[in-house]
Every structure is written in C-alpha cells, then in structure tokens.
C-alpha positions in Angstrom: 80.6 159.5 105.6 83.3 157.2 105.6 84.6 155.7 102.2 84.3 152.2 101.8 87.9 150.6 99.9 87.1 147.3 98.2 89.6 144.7 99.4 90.5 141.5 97.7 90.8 138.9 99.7 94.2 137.9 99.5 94.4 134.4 97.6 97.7 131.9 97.3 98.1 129.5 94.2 97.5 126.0 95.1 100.7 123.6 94.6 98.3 121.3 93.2 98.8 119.2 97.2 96.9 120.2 99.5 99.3 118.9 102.1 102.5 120.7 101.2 100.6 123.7 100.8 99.5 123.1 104.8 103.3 122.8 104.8 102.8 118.7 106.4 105.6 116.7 106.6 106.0 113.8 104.2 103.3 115.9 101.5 103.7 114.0 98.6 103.5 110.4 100.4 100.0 111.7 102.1 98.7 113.3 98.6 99.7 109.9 97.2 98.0 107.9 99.8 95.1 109.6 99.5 94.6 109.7 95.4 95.0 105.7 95.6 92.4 105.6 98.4 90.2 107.5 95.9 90.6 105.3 93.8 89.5 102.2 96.1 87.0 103.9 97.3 85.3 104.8 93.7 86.1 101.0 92.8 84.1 99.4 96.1 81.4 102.0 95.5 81.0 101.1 91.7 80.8 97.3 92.3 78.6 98.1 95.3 80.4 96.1 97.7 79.5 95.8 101.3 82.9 96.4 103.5 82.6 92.9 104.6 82.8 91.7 100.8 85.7 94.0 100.3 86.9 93.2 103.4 87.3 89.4 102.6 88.3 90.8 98.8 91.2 92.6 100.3 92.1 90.2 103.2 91.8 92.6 106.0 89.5 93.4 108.3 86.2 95.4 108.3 87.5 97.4 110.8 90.6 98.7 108.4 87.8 98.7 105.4 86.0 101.4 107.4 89.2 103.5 108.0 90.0 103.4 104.6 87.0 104.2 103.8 87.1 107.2 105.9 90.3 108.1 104.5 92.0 107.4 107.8 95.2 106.3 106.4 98.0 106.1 109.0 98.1 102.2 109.0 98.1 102.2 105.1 101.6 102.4 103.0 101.4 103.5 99.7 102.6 99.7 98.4 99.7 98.2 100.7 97.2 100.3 99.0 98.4 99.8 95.4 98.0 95.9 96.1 94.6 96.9 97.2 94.0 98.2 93.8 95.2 95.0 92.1 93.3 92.5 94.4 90.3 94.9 93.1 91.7 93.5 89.1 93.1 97.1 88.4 96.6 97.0 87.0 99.1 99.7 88.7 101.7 101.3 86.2 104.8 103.1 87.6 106.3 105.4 85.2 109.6 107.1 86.1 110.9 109.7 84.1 113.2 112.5 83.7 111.2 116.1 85.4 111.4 119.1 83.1 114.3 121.6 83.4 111.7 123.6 85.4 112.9 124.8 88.8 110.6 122.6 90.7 111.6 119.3 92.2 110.7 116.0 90.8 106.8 114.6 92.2 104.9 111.8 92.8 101.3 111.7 90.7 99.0 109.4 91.0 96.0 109.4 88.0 92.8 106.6 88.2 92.1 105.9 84.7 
C-alpha cells in the first residue's frame, strides 16, 4: 500500500494589486482605475440611477456608462474617472507624502470613504 504525503498547495502573498502580482504592465494605474470605478459604480447603484440618468449626469454616453459599468476601462484615465466622482457630488482628496523607509517603492491608493 502506497503512502499518501499531504502536500500544501503552494501559496504566494498577495502585493495587495492584483495586477502587479499578474506581473501587467502599468499595475498601479489599472489597480487605481479600477478602485475609482468601484467607487462609481457603488455611488450609481446607491442612488439607483438608470445608465441613461448617469449617463446625462456624467455627460457621456450610455454606451461608455455600460463599459464602466462592466469595468471595461481602456477608454477611461484615471483624471476622467475622478471627475466622474465629483460630477456624482463626492469630493476627491490627493494626499502625497513621504513612503516609509521600507524597501518597497512608493504607491498609489485609492480608499472610498
């Protein structure tokens, strides 16, 4: 009779992004995109707004509601979407500050309140 080892599957630490663990280019731009997307997203759902509302509310097309929507976000640059978020009456606040001496490099993080 054969003897059976248990094996761990073998597991890596997430970075916390999703996309520079995939090892994508521009990671931290696409983790950003998507965070403020989120955040549209939970904002159009909350006030329960048709995409043609948000649509006109936004001053684009349905077409580019349902994209962002779907998270497609190619056409999207991070400045487009935080105006987005202030045509939606949320205020955007950009804090820059020094990164601890930590090896790691400095990051973008985006937080909905």
């Amino acid at each position: 009779m054969a003897i059976k080892k248990n094996r761990t599957p073998l597991m890596t630490k997430s970075s916390g992004n999703v996309f520079a663990d995939l090892r994508l280019p521009n990671a931290e731009e696409k983790q950003t995109k998507v965070r403020l997307a989120v955040a549209i997203n939970q904002i159009i759902a909350d006030q329960r707004l048709s995409q043609k509302v948000a649509a006109r509310q936004l001053k684009i097309n349905q077409p580019k509601i349902s994209a962002l929507s779907n998270y497609r976000l190619e056409g999207f640059s991070v400045e487009r979407l935080m105006n987005f978020l202030t045509a939606l009456d949320r205020d955007v606040d950009i804090v820059i500050r020094r990164k601890p001496k930590s090896g790691r490099t400095g990051r973008i993080l985006v937080i909905a309140a």
